[in-house]
C-alpha atoms as one frame of an Amber mdcrd trajectory, in Angstrom:
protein
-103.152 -17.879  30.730-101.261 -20.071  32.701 -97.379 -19.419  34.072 -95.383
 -20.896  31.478 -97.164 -18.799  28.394 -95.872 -15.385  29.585 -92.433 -15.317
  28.054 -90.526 -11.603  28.621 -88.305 -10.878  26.052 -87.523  -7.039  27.087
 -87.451  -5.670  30.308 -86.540  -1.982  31.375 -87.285   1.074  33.946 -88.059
   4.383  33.032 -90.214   6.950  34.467 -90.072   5.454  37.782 -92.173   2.332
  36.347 -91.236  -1.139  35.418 -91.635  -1.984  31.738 -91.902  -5.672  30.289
 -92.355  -6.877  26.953 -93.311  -9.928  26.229 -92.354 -12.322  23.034 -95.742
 -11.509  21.701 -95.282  -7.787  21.668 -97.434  -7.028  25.060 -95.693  -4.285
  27.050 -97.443  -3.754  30.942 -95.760  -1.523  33.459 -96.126  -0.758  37.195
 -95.131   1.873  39.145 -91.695   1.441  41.238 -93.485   2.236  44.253 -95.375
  -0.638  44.225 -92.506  -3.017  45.311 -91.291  -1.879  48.519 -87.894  -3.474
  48.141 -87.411  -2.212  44.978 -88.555   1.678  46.022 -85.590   1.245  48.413
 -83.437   0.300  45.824 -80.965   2.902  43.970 -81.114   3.406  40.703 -77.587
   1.559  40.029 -79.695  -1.320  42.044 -82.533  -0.898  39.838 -80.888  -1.069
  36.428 -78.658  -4.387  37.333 -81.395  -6.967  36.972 -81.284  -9.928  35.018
 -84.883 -11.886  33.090 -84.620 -15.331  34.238 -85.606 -17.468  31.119 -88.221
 -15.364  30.362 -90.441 -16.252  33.498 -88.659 -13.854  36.202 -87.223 -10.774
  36.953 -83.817 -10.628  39.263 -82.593  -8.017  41.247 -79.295  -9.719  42.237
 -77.727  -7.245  44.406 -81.058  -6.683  46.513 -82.151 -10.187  46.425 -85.520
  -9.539  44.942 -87.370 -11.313  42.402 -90.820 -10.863  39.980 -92.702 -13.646
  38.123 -93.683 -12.252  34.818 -97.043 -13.676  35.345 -97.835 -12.046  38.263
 -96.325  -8.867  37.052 -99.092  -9.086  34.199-101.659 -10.468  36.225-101.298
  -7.332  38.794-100.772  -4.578  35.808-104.270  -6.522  34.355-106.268  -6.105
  37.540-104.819  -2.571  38.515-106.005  -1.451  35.233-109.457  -3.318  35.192
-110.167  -1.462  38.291-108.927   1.533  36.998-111.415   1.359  34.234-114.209
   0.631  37.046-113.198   4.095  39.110-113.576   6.277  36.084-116.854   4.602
  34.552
């Protein structure tokens, strides 16, 4: 898939993990911990984020972004090797 055909339409933490829905109904999540700006981040922090037009994720008051692409791409790979580990 390209950039422009991941569209978010739901975003939200819980569990200490990052949850995105996109306008197709996919939902991927990563763990907090992953994003060493955003581990440092309080919870107030964490919960004030904004999706940019669907493509991004924006932490205003810690300055961080996410590319909903990437955010899929890495939640696709970490759970293709996943699947390797176990087999």
């Amino acid at each position: 898939m390209n950039f422009f055909d991941y569209n978010a339409t739901k975003a939200w933490i819980a569990d200490n993990e990052i949850h995105v829905q996109l306008a197709d109904g996919r939902v991927a999540q990563l763990a907090i911990a992953q994003f060493p700006i955003l581990a440092k981040a309080s919870s107030e922090q964490l919960n004030n984020f904004e999706i940019i037009k669907g493509y991004a994720l924006h932490w205003p008051e810690i300055g961080e972004d996410l590319s909903v692409a990437g955010f899929f791409e890495k939640h696709t790979t970490q759970n293709i090797a996943s699947s390797i580990v176990t087999s």
